[in-house]
C-alpha positions in Angstrom: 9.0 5.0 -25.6 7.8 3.7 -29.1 7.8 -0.2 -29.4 6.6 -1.9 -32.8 5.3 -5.6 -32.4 4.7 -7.0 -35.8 3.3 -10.4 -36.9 0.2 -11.3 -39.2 -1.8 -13.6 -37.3 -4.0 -11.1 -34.6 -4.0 -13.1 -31.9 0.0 -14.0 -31.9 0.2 -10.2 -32.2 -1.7 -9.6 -29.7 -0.1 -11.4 -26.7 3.0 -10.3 -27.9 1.9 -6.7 -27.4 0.6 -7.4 -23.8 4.0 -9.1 -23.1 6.2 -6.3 -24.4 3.7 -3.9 -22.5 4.8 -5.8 -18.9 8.4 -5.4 -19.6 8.1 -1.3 -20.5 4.6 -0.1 -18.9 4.9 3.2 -19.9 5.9 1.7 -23.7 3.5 3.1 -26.8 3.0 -0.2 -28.5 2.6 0.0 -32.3 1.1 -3.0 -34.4 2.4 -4.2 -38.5 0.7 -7.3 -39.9 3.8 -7.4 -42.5 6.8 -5.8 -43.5 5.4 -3.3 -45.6 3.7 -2.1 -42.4 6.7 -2.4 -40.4 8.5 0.1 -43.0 5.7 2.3 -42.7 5.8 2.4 -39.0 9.8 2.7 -38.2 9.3 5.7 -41.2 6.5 7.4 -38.7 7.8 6.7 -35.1 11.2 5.6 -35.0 10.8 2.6 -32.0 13.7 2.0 -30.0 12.7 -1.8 -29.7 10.9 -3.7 -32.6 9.9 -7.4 -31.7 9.5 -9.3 -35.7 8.1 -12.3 -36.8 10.5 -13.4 -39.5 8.0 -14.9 -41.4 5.0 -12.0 -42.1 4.1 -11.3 -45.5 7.0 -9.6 -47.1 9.4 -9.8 -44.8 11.7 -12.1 -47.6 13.5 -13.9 -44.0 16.4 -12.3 -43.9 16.4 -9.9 -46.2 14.2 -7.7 -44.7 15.9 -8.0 -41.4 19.2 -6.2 -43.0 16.9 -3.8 -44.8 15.6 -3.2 -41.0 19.1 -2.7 -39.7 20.8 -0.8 -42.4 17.6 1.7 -42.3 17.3 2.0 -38.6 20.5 1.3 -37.2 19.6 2.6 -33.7 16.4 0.3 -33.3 17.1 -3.2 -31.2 15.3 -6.1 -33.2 14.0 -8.7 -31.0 12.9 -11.8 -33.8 10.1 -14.3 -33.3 9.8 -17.4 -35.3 8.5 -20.8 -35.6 11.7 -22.1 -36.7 14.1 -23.0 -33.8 17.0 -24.5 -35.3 20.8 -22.9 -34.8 21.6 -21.9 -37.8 18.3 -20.0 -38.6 19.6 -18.5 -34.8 22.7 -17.6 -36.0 22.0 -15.7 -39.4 19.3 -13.9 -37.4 22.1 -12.5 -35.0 24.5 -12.3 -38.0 22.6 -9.8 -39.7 21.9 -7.6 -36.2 18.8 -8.6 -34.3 20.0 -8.6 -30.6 17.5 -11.7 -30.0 16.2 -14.5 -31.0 12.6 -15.9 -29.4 11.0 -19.1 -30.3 7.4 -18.4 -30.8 7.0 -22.2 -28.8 8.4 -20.8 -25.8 6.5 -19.7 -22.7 5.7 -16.1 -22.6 7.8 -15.1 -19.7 10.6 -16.2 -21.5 10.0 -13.6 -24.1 10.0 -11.4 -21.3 13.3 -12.0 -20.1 14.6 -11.1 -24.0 12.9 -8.2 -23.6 14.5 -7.2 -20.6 18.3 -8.3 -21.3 17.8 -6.8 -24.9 16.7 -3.2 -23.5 19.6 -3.6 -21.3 22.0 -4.1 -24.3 22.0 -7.7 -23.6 21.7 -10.5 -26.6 19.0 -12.8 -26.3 19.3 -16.3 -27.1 17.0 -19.3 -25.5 19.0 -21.4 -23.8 17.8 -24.4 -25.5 19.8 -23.5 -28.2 22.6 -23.1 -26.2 23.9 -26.6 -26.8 23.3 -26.2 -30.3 26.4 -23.7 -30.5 28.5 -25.8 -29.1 30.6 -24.4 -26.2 28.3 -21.0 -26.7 29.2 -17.5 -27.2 33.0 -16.3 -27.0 34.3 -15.6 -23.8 33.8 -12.3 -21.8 37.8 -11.8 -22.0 37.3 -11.1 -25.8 37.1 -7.9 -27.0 38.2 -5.1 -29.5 40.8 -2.8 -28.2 43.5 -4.7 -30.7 41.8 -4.0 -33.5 43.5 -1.2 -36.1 40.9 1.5 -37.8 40.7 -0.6 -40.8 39.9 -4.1 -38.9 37.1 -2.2 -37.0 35.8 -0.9 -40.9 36.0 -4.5 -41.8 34.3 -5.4 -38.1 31.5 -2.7 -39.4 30.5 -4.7 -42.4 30.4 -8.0 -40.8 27.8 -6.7 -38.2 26.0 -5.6 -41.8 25.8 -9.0 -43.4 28.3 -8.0 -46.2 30.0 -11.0 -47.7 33.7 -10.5 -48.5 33.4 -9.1 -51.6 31.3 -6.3 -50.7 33.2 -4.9 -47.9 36.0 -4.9 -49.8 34.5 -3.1 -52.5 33.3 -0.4 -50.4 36.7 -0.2 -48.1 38.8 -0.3 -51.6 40.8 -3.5 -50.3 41.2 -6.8 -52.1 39.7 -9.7 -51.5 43.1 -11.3 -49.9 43.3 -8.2 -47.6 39.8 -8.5 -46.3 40.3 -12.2 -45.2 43.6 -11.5 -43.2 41.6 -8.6 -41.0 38.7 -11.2 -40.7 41.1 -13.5 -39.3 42.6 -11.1 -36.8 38.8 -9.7 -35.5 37.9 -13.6 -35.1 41.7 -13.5 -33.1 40.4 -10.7 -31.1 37.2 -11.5 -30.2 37.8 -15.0 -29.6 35.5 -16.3 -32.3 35.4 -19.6 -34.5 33.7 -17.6 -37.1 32.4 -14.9 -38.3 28.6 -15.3 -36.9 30.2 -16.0 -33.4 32.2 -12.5 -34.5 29.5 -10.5 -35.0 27.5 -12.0 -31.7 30.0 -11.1 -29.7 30.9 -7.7 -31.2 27.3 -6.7 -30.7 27.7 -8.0 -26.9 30.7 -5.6 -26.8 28.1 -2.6 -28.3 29.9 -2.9 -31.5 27.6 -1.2 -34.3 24.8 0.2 -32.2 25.5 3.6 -32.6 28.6 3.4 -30.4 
């Protein structure tokens, strides 16, 4: 099983690699020191699980994260980084990494993440738990309700598409798009759409499913 760790200072990188290498002995564990080299390596080996620090050289936050996803949709991102605050939690899971590690945290801690995330878990430290105020949407939540079209909506939500996007590419209008976000946050028992696309992706929503 391939595994990429990526992160530019050596040493960080290099307990991160022993870590991921006790939660998947038999893992091949590839190293990046930015994003160029996590490009490169996702091109040559295709890793199942990719553990990122959101901050390395050319990584652009965010941005590189939905490059990451759109690219290799099949890959589970675990991200690493320094900031710990909710919202930086939240538009990590918004645009599809399937955890979220603070790079304060204890090491064993990254090992559970590891764990729930290879077992199609979402990771987030429960610190930050409080942060999201009653949590993640319910277990009852889910998407059986949803029409063809909501689900296509659904799909570019867990891509980071604003509104206009997704109704560009689904030929709707603006209007339209709105009234099928409101009936997935409905469905899936969300305030919003971050707490959408977290749950949908606790549902296997938009990981090849």
């Amino acid at each position: 099983m391939n595994v990429l760790v990526a992160d530019d200072h050596p040493l960080v990188r290099d307990a991160l690699c022993r870590t991921m290498l006790r939660a998947e002995a038999l893992a091949i564990v590839h190293e990046a020191q930015d994003f160029a080299g996590v490009q490169a390596q996702c091109a040559a080996i295709s890793p199942v699980l990719a553990l990122i620090d959101l901050n390395m050289p050319g990584m652009i936050g965010l941005t590189g994260l939905r490059w990451l996803r759109s690219n290799f949709p099949a890959m589970a991102m675990i991200v690493a980084s320094g900031q710990e605050d909710a919202p930086t939690i939240r538009a990590v899971l918004a645009v599809g990494a399937r955890g979220f590690f603070p790079k304060s945290a204890a090491p064993e801690l990254l090992l559970q993440a590891i764990r729930l995330v290879q077992a199609g878990g979402i990771y987030v430290p429960a610190g930050a738990l409080a942060d999201f105020q009653d949590g993640l949407p319910p277990a009852k939540a889910d998407t059986a309700g949803l029409t063809p079209r909501q689900l296509d909506v659904l799909q570019g939500l867990l891509r980071g598409l604003p509104n206009k996007l997704i109704a560009r590419e689904l030929g709707l209008t603006d209007g339209t798009v709105k009234i099928h976000i409101a009936a997935i946050l409905r469905a899936l028992q969300a305030r919003n759409r971050t707490e959408a696309v977290v749950r949908a992706r606790e549902l296997g929503v938009g990981d090849g499913s």
